[in-house]
N, C-alpha and C positions, 0 to 999 in steps of 0.2 A: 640139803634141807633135812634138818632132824628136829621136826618137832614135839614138843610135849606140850600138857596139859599141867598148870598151874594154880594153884592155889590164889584168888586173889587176895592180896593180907592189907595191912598198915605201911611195907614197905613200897607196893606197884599199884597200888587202886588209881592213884595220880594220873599214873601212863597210860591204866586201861581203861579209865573213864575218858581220857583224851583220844585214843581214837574212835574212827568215824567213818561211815562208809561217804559216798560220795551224794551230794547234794540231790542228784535224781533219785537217789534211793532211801533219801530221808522221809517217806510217806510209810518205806516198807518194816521200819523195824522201829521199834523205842532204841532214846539213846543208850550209851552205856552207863551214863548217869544216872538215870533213871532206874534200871535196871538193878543196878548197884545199889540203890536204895530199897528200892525194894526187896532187892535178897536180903539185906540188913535188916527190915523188921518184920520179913515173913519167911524164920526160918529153914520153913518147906522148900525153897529155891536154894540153889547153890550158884555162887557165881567164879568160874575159872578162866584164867586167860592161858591162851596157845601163844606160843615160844616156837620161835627159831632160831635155837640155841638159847643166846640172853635177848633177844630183838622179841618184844611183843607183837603180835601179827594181827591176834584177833581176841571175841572172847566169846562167851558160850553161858546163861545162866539155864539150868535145868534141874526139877524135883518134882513134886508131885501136885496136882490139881487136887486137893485133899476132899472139894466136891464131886470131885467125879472119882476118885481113887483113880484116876491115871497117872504114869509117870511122861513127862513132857520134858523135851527139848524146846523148851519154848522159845528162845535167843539163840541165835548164831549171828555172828559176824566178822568178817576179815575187814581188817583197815585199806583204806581206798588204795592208799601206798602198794599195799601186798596184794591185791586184787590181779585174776588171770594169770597169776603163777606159779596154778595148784594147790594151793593152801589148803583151800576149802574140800577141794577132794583128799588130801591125805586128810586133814583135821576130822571129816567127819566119823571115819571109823574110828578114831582113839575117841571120839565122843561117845562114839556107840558101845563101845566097851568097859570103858568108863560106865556108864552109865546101867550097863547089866550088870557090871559088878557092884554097882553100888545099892542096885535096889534086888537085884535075882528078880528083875521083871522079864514077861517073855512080849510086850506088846511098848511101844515107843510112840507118842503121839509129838506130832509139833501142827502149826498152824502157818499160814504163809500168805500173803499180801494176793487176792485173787489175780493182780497184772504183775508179779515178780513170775513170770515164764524162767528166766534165768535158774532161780534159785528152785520153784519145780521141776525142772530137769535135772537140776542137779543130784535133787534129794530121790528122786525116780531112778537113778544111775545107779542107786544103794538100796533098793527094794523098795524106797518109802510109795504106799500108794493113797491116792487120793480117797478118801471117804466121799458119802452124801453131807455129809457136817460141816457148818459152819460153828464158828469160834469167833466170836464178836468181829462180826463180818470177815472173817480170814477162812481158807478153805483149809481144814483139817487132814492130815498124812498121818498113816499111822504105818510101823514096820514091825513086821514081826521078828522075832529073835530067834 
């Protein structure tokens, strides 16, 4: 497994707006379509998809909540396909560094589905700790750098 972090362009949007996490977990995240639109007319967001090698796996849109001057990982996802075979834990550090290098912030906010347990365990394995804050109904993690 060697994966990177992507640019999404005009050549792969296709592939990584098509994947999807799995049907029970469609409550916890926007799609990648959606997502993808919106990093399109709100250039504050960035949207990159993870690679293993040439195999799309997942994707990640993150930039700044320009109301709140925070910087936010606000989208993560692995494709259902890739799902439980570590992705997500390697992916999320090359998020996180990605992401201090891109702003020199020392504070990382994301937000998470209050019954995805999964994916707050996850992000808790990596320092993220839960806030008192809520994010349109989603409970807020934030990590320090």
């Amino acid at each position: 497994m060697t994966l990177q972090i992507r640019e999404v362009n005009s050549n792969n949007w296709r592939i990584i707006a098509a994947l999807s996490v799995s049907k029970d977990q469609h409550a916890f995240i926007e799609s990648n379509s959606y997502s993808l639109v919106q990093s399109k007319y709100h250039p504050e967001w960035k949207s990159v998809a993870i690679y293993d090698g040439n195999t799309p796996v997942g994707y990640c849109m993150y930039g700044t909540d320009i109301e709140k001057n925070q910087i936010w990982l606000d989208r993560f996802m692995i494709d259902q396909h890739y799902q439980g075979k570590g992705y997500g834990k390697q992916a999320i550090p090359l998020l996180i560094d990605c992401i201090v290098e891109t702003y020199q912030c020392d504070r990382i906010y994301l937000s998470i589905h209050p019954e995805n347990f999964a994916a707050q365990k996850l992000y808790e394995s990596f320092g993220f700790k839960l806030t008192e804050e809520m994010d349109f109904g989603e409970a807020v993690m934030v990590f320090d750098t």
